[in-house]
FIZA-542105 format. One record per residue: residue number from 1; residue in three letters; chain; x, y, z of N, C-alpha, C in turn. Coordinates in nm, 3 decimals. Layout:
# FIZA-542105
zator resi->NUM resn->ALA chain->A n_x->X n_y->Y n_z->Z ca_x->X ca_y->Y ca_z->Z c_x->X c_y->Y c_z->Z
...
This chain:
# FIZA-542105
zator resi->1 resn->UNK chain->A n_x->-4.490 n_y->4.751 n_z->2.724 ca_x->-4.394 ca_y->4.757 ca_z->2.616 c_x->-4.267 c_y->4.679 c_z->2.650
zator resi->2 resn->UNK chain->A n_x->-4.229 n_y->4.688 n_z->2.777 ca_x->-4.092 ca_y->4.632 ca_z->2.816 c_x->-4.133 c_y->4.460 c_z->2.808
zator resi->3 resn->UNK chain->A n_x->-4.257 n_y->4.394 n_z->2.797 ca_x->-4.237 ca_y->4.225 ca_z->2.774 c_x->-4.242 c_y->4.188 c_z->2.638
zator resi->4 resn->UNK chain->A n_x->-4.296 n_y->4.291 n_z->2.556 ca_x->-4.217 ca_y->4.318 ca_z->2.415 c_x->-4.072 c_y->4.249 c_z->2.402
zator resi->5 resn->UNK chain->A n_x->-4.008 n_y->4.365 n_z->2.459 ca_x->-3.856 ca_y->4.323 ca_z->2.453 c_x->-3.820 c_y->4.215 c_z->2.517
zator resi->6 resn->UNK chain->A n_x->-3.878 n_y->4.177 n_z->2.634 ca_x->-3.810 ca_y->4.044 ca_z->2.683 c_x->-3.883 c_y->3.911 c_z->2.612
zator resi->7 resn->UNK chain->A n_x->-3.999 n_y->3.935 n_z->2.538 ca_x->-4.027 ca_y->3.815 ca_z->2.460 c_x->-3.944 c_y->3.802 c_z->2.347
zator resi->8 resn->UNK chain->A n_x->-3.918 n_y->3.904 n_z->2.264 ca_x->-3.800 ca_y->3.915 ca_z->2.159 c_x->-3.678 c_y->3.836 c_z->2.242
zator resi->9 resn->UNK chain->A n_x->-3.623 n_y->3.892 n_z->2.296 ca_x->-3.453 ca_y->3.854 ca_z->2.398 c_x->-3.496 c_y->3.657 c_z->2.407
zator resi->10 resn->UNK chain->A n_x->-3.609 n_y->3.647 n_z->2.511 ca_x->-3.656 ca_y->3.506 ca_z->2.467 c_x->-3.645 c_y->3.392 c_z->2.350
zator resi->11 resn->UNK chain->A n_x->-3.686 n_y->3.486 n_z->2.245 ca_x->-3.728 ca_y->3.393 ca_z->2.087 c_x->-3.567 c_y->3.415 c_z->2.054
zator resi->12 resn->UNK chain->A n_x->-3.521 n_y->3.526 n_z->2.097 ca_x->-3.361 ca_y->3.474 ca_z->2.041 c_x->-3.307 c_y->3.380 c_z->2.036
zator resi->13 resn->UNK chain->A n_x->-3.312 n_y->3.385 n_z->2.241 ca_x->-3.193 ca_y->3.285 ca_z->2.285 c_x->-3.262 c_y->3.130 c_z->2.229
zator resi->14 resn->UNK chain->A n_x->-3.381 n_y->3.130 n_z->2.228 ca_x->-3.463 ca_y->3.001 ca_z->2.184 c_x->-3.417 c_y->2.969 c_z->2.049
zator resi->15 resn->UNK chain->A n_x->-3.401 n_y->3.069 n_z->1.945 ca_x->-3.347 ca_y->2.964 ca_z->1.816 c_x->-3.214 c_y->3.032 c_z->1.810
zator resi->16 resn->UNK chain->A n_x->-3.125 n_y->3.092 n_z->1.916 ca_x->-2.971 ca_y->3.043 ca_z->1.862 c_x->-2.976 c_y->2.922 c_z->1.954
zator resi->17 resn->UNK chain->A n_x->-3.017 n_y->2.881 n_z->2.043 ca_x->-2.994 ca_y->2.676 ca_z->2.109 c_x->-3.024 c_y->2.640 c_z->2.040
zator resi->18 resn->UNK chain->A n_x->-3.121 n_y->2.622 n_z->1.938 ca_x->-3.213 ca_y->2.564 ca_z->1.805 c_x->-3.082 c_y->2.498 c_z->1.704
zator resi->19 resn->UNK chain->A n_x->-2.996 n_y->2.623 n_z->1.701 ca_x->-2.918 ca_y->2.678 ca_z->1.603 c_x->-2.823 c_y->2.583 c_z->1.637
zator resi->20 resn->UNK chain->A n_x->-2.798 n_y->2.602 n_z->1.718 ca_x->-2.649 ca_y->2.523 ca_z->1.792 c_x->-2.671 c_y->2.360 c_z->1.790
zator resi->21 resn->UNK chain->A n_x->-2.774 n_y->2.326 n_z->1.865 ca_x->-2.824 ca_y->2.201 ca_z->1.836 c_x->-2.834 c_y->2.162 c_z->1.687
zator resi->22 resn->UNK chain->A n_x->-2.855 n_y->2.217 n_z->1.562 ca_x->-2.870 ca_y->2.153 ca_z->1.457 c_x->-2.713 c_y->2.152 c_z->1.409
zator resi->23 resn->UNK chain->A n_x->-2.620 n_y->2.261 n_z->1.433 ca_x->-2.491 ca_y->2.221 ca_z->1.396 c_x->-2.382 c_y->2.098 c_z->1.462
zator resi->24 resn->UNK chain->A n_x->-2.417 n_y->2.090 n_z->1.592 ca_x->-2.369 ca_y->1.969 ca_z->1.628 c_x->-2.385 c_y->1.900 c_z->1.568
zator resi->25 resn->UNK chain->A n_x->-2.575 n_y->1.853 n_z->1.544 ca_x->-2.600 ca_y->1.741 ca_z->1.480 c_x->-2.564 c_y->1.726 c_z->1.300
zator resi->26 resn->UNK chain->A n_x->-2.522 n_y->1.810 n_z->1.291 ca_x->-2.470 ca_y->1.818 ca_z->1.152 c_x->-2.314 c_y->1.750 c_z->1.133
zator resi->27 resn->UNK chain->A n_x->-2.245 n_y->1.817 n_z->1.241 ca_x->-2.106 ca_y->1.761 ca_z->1.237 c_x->-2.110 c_y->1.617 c_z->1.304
zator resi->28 resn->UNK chain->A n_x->-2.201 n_y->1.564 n_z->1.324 ca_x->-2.174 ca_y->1.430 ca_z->1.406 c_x->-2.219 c_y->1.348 c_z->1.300
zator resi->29 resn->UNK chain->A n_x->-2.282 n_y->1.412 n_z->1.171 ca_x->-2.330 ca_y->1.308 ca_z->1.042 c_x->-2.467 c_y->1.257 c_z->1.081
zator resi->30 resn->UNK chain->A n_x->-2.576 n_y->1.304 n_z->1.190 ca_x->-2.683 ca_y->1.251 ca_z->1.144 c_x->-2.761 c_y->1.286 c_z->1.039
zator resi->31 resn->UNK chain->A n_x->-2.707 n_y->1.347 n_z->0.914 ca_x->-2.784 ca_y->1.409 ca_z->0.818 c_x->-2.705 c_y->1.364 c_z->0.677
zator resi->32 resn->UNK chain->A n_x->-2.592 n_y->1.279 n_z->0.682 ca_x->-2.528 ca_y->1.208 ca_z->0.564 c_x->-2.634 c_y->1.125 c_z->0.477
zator resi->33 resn->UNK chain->A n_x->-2.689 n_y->1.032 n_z->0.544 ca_x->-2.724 ca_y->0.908 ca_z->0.436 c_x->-2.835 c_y->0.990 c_z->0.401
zator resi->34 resn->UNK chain->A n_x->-2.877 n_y->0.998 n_z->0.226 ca_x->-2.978 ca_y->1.066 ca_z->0.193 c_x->-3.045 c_y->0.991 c_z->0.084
zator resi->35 resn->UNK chain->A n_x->-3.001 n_y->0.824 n_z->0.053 ca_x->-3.034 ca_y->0.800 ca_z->-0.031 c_x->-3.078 c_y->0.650 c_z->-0.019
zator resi->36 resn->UNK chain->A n_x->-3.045 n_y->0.609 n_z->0.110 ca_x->-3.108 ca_y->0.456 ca_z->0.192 c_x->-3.226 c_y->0.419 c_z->0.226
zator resi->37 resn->UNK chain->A n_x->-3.288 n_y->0.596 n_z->0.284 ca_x->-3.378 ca_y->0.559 ca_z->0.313 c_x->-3.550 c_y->0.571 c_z->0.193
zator resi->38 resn->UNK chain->A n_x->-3.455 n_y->0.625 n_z->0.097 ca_x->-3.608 ca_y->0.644 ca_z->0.015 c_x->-3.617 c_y->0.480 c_z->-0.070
zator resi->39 resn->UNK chain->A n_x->-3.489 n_y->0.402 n_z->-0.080 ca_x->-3.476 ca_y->0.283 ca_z->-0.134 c_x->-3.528 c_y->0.143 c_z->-0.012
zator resi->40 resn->UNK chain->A n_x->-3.529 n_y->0.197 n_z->0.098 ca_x->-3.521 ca_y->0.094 ca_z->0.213 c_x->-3.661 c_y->0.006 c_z->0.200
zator resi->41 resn->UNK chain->A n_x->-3.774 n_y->0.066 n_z->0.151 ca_x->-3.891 ca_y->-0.003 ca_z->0.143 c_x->-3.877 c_y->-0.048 c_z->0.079
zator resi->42 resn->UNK chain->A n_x->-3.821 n_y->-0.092 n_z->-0.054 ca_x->-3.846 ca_y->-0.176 ca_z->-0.146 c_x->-3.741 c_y->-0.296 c_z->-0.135
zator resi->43 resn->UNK chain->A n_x->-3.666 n_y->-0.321 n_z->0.000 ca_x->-3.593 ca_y->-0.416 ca_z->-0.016 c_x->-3.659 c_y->-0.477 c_z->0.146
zator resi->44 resn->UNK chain->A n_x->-3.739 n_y->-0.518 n_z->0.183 ca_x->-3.797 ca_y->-0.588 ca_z->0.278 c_x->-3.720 c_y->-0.714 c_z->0.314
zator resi->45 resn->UNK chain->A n_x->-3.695 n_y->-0.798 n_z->0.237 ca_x->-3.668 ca_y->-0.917 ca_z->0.280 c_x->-3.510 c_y->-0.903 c_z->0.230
zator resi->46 resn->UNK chain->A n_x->-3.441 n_y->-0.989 n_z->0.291 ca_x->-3.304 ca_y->-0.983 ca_z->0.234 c_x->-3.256 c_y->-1.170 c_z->0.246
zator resi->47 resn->UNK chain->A n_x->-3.205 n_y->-1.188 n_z->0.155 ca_x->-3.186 ca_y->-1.329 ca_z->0.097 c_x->-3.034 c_y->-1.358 c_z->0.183
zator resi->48 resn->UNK chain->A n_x->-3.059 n_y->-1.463 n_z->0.257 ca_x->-2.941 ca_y->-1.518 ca_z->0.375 c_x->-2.869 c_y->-1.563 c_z->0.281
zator resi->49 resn->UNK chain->A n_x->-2.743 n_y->-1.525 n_z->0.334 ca_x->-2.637 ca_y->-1.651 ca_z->0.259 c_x->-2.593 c_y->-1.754 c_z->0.309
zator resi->50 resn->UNK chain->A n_x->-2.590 n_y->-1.877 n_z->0.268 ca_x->-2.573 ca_y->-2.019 ca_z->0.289 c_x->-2.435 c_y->-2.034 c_z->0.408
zator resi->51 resn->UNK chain->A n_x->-2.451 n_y->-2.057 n_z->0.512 ca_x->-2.282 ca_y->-2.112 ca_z->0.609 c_x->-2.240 c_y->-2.253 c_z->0.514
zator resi->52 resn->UNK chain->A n_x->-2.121 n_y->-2.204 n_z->0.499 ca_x->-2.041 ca_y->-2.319 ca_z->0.427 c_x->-2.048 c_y->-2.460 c_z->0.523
zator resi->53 resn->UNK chain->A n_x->-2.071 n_y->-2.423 n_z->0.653 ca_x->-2.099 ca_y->-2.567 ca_z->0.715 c_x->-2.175 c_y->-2.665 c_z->0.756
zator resi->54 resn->UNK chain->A n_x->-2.321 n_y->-2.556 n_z->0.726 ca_x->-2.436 ca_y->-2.654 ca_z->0.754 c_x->-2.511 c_y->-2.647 c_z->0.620
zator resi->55 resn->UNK chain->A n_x->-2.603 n_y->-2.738 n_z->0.591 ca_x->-2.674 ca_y->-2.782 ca_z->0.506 c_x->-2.779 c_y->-2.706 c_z->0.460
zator resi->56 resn->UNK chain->A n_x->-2.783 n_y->-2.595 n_z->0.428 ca_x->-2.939 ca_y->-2.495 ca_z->0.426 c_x->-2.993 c_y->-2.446 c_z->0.279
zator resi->57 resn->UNK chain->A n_x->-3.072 n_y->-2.427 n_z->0.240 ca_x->-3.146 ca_y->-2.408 ca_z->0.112 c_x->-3.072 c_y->-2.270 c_z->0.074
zator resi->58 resn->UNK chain->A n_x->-3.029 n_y->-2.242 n_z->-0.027 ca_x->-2.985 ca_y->-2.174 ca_z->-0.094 c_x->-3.072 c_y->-2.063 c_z->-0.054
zator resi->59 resn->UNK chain->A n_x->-3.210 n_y->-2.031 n_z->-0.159 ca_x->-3.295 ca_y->-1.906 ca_z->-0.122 c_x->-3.383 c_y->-1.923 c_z->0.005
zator resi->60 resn->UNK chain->A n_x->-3.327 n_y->-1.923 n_z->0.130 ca_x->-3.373 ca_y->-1.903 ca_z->0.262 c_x->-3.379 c_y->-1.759 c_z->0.276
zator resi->61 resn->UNK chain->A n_x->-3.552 n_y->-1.700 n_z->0.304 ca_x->-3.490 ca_y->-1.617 ca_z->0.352 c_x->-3.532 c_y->-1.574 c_z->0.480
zator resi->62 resn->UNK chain->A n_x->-3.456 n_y->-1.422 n_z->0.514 ca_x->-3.437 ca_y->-1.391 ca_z->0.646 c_x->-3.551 c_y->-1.354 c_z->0.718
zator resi->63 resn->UNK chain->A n_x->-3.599 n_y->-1.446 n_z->0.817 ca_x->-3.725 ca_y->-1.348 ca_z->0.889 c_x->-3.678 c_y->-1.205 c_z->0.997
zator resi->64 resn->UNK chain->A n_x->-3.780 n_y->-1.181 n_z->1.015 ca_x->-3.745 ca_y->-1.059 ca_z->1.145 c_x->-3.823 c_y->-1.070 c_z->1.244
């Protein structure tokens, strides 16, 4: 009966660190952008813009 209780005392301390860890990561903003990434696939390629000093094709675009 008594590893009862120390598995309980266990699963505590296990999700208040859980706990703690997700509020940090809350206040540090990894959970802001919510709306980049459902749009991000549909913009694959992104169209370079021309350097005013060299000579380059207007719709160049960017490899990766």
């Amino acid at each position: 009966m008594s590893i009862i209780y120390m598995l309980l005392a266990i699963s505590v301390v296990v999700a208040i660190i859980f706990f703690i860890a997700f509020i940090i990561s809350v206040r540090k903003g990894q959970y802001d952008d919510v709306y980049t990434p459902s749009v991000r696939m549909l913009f694959d390629d992104e169209l370079v813009k021309p350097d005013p000093k060299e000579n380059q094709p207007v719709n160049k675009v960017k490899s990766n």
